[in-house]
C-alpha positions in Angstrom: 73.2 -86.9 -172.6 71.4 -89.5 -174.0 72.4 -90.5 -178.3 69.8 -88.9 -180.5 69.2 -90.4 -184.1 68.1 -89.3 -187.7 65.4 -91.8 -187.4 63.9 -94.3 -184.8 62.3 -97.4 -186.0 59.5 -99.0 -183.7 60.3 -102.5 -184.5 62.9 -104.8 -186.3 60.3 -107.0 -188.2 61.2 -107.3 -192.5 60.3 -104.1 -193.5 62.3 -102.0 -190.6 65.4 -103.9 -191.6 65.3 -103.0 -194.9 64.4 -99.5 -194.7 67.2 -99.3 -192.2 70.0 -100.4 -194.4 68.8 -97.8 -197.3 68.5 -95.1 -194.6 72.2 -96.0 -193.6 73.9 -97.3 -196.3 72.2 -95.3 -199.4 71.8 -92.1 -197.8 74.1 -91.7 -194.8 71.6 -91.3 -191.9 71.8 -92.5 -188.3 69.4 -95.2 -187.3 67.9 -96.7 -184.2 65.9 -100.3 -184.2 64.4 -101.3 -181.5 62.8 -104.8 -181.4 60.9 -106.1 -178.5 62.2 -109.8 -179.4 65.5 -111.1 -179.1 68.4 -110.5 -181.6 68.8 -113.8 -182.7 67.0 -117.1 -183.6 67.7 -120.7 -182.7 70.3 -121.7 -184.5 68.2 -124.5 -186.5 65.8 -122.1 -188.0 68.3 -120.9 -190.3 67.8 -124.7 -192.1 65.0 -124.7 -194.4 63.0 -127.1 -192.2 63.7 -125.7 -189.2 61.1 -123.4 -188.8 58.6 -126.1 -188.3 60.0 -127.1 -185.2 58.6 -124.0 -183.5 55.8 -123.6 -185.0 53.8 -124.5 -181.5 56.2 -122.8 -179.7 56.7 -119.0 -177.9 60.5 -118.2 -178.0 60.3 -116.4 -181.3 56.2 -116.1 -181.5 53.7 -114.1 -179.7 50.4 -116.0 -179.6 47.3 -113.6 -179.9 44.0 -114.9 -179.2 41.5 -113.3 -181.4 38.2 -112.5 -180.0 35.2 -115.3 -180.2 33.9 -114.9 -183.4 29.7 -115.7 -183.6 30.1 -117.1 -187.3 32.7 -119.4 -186.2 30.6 -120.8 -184.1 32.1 -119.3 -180.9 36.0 -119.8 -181.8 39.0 -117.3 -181.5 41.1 -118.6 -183.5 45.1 -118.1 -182.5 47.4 -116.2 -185.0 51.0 -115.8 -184.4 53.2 -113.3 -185.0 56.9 -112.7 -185.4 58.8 -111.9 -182.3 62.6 -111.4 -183.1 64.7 -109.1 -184.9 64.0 -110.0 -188.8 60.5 -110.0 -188.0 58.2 -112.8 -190.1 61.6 -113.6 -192.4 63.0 -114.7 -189.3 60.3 -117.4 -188.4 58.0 -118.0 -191.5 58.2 -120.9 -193.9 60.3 -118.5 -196.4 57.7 -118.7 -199.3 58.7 -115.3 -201.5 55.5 -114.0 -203.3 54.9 -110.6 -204.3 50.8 -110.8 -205.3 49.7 -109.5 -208.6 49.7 -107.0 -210.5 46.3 -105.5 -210.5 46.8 -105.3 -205.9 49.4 -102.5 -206.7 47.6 -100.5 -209.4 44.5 -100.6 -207.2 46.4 -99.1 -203.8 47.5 -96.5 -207.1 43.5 -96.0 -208.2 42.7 -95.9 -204.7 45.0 -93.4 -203.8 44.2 -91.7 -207.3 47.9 -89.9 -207.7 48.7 -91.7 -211.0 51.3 -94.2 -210.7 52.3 -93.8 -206.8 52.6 -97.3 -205.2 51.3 -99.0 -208.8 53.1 -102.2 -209.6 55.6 -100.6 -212.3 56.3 -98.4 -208.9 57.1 -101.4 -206.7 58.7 -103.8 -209.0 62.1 -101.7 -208.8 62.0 -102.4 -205.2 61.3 -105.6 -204.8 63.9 -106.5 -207.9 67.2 -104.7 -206.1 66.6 -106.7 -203.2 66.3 -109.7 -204.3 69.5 -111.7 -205.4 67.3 -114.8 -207.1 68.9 -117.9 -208.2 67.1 -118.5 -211.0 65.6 -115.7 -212.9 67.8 -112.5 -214.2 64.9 -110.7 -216.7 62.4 -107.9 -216.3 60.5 -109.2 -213.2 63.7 -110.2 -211.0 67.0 -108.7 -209.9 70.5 -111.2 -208.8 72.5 -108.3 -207.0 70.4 -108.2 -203.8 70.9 -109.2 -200.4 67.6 -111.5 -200.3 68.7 -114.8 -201.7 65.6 -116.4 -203.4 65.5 -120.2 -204.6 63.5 -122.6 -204.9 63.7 -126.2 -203.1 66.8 -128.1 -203.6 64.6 -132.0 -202.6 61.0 -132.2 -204.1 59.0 -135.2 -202.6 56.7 -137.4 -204.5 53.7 -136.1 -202.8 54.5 -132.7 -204.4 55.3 -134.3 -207.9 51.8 -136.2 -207.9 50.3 -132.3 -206.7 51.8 -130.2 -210.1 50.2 -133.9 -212.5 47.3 -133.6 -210.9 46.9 -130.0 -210.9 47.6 -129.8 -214.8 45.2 -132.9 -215.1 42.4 -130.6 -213.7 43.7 -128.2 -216.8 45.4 -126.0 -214.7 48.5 -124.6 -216.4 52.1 -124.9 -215.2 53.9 -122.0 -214.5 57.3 -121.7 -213.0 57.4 -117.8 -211.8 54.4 -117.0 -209.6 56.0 -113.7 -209.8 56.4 -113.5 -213.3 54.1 -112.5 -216.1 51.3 -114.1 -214.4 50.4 -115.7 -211.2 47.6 -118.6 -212.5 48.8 -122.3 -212.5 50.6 -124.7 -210.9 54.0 -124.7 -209.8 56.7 -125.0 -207.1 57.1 -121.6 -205.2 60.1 -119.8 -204.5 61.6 -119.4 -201.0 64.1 -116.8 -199.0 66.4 -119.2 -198.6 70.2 -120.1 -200.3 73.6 -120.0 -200.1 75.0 -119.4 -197.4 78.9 -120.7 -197.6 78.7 -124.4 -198.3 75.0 -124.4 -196.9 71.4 -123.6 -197.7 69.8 -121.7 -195.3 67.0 -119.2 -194.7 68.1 -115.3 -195.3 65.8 -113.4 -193.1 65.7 -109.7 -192.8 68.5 -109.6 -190.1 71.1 -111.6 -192.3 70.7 -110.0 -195.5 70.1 -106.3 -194.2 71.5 -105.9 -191.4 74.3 -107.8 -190.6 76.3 -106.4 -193.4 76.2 -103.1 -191.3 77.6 -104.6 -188.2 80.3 -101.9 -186.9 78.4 -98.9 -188.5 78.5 -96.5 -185.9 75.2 -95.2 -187.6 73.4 -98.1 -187.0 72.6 -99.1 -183.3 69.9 -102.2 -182.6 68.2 -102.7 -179.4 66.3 -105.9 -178.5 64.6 -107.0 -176.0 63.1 -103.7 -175.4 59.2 -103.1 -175.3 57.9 -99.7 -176.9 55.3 -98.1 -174.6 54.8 -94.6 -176.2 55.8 -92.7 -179.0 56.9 -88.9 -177.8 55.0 -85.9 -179.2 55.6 -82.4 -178.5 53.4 -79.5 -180.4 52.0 -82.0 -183.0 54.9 -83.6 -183.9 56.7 -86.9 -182.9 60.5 -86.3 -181.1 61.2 -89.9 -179.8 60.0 -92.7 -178.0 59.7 -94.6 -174.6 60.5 -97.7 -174.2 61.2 -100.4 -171.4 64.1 -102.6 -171.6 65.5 -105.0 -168.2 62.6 -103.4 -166.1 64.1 -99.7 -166.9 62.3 -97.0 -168.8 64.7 -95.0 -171.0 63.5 -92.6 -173.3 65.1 -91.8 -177.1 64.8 -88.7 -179.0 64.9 -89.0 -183.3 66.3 -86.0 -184.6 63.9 -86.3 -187.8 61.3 -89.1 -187.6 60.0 -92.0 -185.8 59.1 -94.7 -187.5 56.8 -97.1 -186.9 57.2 -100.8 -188.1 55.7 -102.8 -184.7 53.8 -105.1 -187.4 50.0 -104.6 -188.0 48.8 -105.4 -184.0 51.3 -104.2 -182.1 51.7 -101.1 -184.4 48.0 -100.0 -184.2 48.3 -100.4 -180.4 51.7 -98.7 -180.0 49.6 -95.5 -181.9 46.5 -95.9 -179.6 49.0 -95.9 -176.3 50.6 -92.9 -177.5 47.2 -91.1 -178.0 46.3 -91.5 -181.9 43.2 -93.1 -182.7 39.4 -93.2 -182.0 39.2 -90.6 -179.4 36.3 -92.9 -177.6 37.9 -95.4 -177.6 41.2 -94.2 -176.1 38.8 -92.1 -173.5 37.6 -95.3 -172.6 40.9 -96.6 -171.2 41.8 -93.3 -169.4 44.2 -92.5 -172.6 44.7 -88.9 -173.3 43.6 -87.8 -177.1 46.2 -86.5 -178.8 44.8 -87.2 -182.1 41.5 -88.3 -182.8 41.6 -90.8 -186.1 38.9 -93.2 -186.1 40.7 -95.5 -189.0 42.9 -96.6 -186.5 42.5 -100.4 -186.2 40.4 -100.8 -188.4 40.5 -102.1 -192.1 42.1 -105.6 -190.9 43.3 -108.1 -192.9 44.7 -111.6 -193.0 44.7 -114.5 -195.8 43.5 -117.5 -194.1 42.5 -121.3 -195.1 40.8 -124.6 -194.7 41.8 -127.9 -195.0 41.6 -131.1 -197.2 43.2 -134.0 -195.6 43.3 -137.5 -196.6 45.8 -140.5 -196.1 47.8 -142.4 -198.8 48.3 -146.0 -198.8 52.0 -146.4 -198.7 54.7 -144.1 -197.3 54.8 -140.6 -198.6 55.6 -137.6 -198.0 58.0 -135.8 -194.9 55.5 -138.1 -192.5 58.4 -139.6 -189.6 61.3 -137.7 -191.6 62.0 -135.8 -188.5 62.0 -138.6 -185.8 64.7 -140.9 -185.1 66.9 -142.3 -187.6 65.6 -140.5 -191.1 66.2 -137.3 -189.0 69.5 -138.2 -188.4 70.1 -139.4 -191.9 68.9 -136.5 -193.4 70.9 -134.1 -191.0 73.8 -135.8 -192.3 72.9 -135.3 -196.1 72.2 -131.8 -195.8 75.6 -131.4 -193.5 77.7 -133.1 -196.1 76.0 -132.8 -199.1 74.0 -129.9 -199.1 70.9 -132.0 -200.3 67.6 -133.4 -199.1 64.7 -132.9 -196.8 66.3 -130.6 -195.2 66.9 -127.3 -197.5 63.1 -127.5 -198.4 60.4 -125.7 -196.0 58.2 -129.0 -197.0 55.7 -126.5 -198.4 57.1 -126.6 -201.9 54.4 -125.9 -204.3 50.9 -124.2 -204.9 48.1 -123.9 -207.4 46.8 -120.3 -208.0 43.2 -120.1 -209.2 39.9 -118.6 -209.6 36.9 -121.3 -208.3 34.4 -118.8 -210.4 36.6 -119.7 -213.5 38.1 -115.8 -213.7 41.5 -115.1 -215.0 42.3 -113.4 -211.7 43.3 -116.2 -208.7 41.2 -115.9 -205.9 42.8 -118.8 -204.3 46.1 -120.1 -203.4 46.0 -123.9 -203.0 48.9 -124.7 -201.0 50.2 -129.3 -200.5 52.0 -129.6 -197.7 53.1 -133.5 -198.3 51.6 -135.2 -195.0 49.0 -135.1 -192.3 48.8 -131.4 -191.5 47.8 -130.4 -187.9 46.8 -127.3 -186.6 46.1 -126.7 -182.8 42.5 -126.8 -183.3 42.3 -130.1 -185.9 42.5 -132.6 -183.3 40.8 -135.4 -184.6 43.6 -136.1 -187.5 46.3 -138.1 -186.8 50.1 -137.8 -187.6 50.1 -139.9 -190.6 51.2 -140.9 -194.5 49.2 -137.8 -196.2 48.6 -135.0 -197.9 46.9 -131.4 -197.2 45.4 -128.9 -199.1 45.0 -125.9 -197.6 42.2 -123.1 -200.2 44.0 -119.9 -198.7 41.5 -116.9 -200.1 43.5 -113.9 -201.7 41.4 -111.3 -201.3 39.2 -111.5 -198.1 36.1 -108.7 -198.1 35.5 -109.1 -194.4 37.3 -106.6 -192.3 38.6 -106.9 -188.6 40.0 -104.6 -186.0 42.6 -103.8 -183.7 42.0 -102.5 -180.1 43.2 -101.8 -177.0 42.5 -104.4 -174.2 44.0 -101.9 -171.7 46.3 -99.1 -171.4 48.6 -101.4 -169.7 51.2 -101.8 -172.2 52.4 -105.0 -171.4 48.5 -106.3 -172.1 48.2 -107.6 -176.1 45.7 -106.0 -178.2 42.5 -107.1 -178.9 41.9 -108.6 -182.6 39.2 -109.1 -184.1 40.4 -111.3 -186.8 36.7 -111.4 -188.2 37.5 -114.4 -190.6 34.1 -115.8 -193.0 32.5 -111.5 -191.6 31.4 -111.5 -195.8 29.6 -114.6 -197.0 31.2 -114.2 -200.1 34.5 -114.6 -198.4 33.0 -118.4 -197.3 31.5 -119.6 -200.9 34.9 -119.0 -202.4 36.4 -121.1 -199.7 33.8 -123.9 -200.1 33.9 -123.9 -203.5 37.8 -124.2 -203.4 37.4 -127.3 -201.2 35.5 -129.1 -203.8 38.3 -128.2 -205.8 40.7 -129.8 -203.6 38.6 -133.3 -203.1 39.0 -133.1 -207.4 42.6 -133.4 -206.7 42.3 -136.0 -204.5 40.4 -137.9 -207.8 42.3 -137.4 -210.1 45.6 -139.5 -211.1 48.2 -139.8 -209.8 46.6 -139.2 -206.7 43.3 -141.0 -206.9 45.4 -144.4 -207.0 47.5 -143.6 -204.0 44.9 -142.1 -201.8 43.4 -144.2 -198.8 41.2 -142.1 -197.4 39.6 -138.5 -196.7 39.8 -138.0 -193.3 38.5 -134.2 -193.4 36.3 -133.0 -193.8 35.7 -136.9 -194.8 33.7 -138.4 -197.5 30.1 -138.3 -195.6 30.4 -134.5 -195.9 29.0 -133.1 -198.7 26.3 -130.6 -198.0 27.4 -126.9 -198.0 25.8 -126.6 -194.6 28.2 -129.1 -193.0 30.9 -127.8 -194.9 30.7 -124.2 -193.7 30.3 -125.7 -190.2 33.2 -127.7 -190.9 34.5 -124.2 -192.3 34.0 -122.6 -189.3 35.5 -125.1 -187.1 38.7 -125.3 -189.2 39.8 -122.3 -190.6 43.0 -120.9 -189.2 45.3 -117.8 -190.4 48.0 -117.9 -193.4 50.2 -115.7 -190.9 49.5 -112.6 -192.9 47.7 -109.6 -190.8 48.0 -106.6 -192.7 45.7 -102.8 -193.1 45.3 -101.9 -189.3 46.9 -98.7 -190.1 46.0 -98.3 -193.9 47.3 -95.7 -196.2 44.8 -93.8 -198.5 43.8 -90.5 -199.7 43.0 -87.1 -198.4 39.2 -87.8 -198.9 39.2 -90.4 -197.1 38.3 -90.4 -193.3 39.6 -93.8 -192.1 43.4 -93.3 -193.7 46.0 -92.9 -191.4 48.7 -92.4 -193.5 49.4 -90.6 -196.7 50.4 -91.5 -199.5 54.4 -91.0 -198.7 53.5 -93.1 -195.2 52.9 -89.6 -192.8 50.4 -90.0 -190.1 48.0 -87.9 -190.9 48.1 -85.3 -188.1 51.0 -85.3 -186.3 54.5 -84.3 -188.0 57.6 -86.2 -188.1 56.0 -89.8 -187.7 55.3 -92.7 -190.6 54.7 -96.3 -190.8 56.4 -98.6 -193.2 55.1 -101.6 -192.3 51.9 -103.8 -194.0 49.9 -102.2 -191.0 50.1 -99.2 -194.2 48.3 -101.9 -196.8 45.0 -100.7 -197.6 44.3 -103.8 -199.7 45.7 -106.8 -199.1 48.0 -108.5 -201.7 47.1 -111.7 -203.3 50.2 -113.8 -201.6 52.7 -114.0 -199.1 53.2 -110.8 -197.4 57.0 -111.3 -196.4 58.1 -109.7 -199.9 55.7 -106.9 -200.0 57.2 -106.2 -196.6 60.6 -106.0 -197.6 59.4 -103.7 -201.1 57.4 -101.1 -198.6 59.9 -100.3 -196.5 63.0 -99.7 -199.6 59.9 -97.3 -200.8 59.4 -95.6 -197.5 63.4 -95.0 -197.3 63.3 -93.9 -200.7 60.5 -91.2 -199.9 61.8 -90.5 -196.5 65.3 -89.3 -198.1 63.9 -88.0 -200.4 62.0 -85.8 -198.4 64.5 -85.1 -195.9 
């Protein structure tokens, strides 16, 4: 007879690891992952700079075309997302930002329970995982698994970024996850010590591999989830195919569902939850009809600023040739340079409107940035700003493109859907061209090569807009949590599916808003919540 588990989790992405440690090591249950990448990563993204090395590439990514989109002018943009136990910690550029404040206490309003899932709720979570290298105060925690640093080798171009920024009258601040977000500074980053080394702690290696040889933790990868099992309303397993074989996997208490915000919406729909039409329309029994699955997408995305400097700056050629090798060697003997930084070192956090709340992130990556559909840049001496918007009010969905389960979902990433969503991005691009004025940059810059200088009509720019804008890597909501009252939830506010007993979802599919910033740590904080209220309620 086939092993039966406390809990089975549908997916090893951030969250999933960490509510699996908890679940084993806090409260003493037995634990199934089951991730449809492989267990572990090339062994050069564990360096800082790895990661950018497969950025274009499938062994750890699954590339999902999102549908054309009429206000792109025809486009689908591509967004990636993590395949490979550890999830997005295990191929992401490591940035570690929480959002702010005022995102948690409105999932708290919005579920209207009080304090439930307010930021005073969440900021014990996300300070005992964290083991940060530089702060020890109210806001951060040192005992965790997660090492959290910040770059040990700043370049010049980032240097010029934080004088300009503050020449603009933008404030420096050095803990975007401290008592306020606004400002300029260098960001903080899942990566540090690792033995002699610095190197990228990901979900697996600070969660689970301290397990390895409890007998109450058992992983498998490779392995594609087709169906989650219910019987009488309530979920007793899953199905999944692994080497060609279906094998199915009962969970003595709960499944779990933490597929990430695509693949978890479709996993739902395949196993009969969602918008009964919808799943009649692919010859999919209904087991439960709930419309608000798939819907309420979300995902931060950004446009560019690019322009040229006259000399040599930047990571431009440092990973070609001989500066690759050198470099190798510094960060192999010494522990230093271009190597234990992502390259992505610092951001500017603002409001275009002039509001105290950030509505942009401004991220400089220190050279000629190129994304698959920017082809008219060149690999050069540069800089790029990317205006990332926080708080998108267009909404996407998730659906299925067949009941095939080996077919990916169809997204609708629905990027620019609210015009307001595009004047804040515009505006932020002026914002960026003031950097490019301003000293210490205006000296060294050559020239703006995009848009480019001739642009200056909002017409052309929200063209230009349209043609550009790409994902931050963040989809989030598919599945989002809410109240009672409210028709499209899908979960409670303790994660249940509304519906059907004995299943949740801790991953940001859950997010009803999304936060402003990097969704890797609110990841890892939602699912040492959902253990906490799944042992709780056990």
């Amino acid at each position: 007879m086939a092993k039966a588990y406390d809990f089975i989790i549908a997916g090893g992405g951030s969250s999933a690891c960490v509510a699996a440690m908890r679940l084993v090591r806090d409260y003493g249950f037995s634990v199934l992952i089951i991730e449809r990448g492989p267990r572990d990563i090339a062994k050069l993204m564990a360096f800082p700079a790895g990661y950018m090395k497969y950025l274009a590439r499938d062994d750890f990514l699954e590339m999902h075309s999102t549908t054309a989109q009429p206000q792109l002018g025809g486009r689908g943009p591509i967004v990636p997302v993590a395949k490979a136990l550890g999830g997005g910690s295990a191929v992401n550029a490591m940035v570690y930002m929480r959002g702010q404040k005022e995102d948690y206490d409105h999932w708290a309003a919005h579920l209207g329970n009080g304090t439930e899932w307010s930021y005073g709720d969440m900021l014990p979570h996300f300070k005992e995982i964290e083991g940060n290298a530089r702060f020890n105060d109210q806001y951060h925690g040192i005992a965790g698994n997660l090492r959290v640093s910040e770059p040990r080798h700043i370049c010049d171009t980032t240097q010029d970024f934080l004088l300009a920024a503050q020449g603009l009258g933008h404030p420096y601040n050095p803990d975007f996850n401290g008592v306020r977000q606004n400002g300029v500074g260098i960001m903080q980053h899942t990566y540090g010590l690792w033995g002699k080394k610095t190197e990228r702690s990901d979900a697996k290696k600070a969660f689970l591999d301290p397990l390895a040889g409890d007998e109450r933790l058992d992983i498998i990868t490779e392995a594609r989830i087709d169906r989650i099992l219910i019987e009488n309303g309530r979920a007793t397993g899953v199905s999944y195919m692994k080497n060609g074989q279906s094998h199915t996997v009962r969970a003595l208490r709960e499944v779990l569902v933490a597929a990430g915000t695509y693949n978890s919406a479709k996993l739902m729909m395949l196993s009969g939850i969602g918008p009964a039409d919808h799943l009649r329309a692919h010859g999919i029994d209904v087991i439960l009809d709930l419309p608000g699955v798939g819907a309420n997408l979300q995902d931060h995305h950004e446009v560019p600023v690019i322009a040229t400097t006259k000399a040599k700056s930047g990571y431009f050629g440092e990973d070609k040739g001989w500066p690759m090798f050198r470099n190798g060697l510094q960060y192999l003997l010494f522990n230093s340079g271009p190597v234990t930084t992502t390259g992505i070192e610092a951001c500017l956090f603002y409001d275009p409107d002039g509001g105290a709340r950030p509505t942009i992130q401004l991220y400089c990556a220190p050279i000629v940035y190129l994304d698959r559909d920017v082809s008219s840049a060149k690999p050069t001496h540069g800089v790029t700003f990317t205006s990332c918007l926080l708080r998108p009010k267009a909404r996407g969905s998730v659906k299925l493109r067949s009941a095939n389960p080996a077919d990916q979902p169809l997204v609708d990433c629905n990027f620019f859907g609210d015009p307001d969503d595009l004047r804040l991005t515009l505006a932020s691009l002026k914002v960026a061209r003031q950097l490019l004025e301003t000293e210490p940059f205006k000296s060294k810059i050559a020239d703006e090569i995009l848009p480019g200088r001739a642009m200056q009509d909002d017409e052309a720019l929200a063209k230009f807009a349209g043609q550009t804008v790409k994902t931050n890597y963040h989809p989030s909501g598919s599945l989002r949590m809410g109240p009672s009252n409210d028709p499209m939830s899908v979960v409670d506010e303790r994660l249940r599916v509304r519906g059907i007993d004995g299943l949740r979802v801790i991953d940001c599919s859950i997010i009803p808003f999304i936060p402003s910033g990097n969704t890797n740590a609110p990841a890892m904080a939602i699912g040492s919540k959902a253990a906490h209220m799944i042992a709780a309620d056990a």
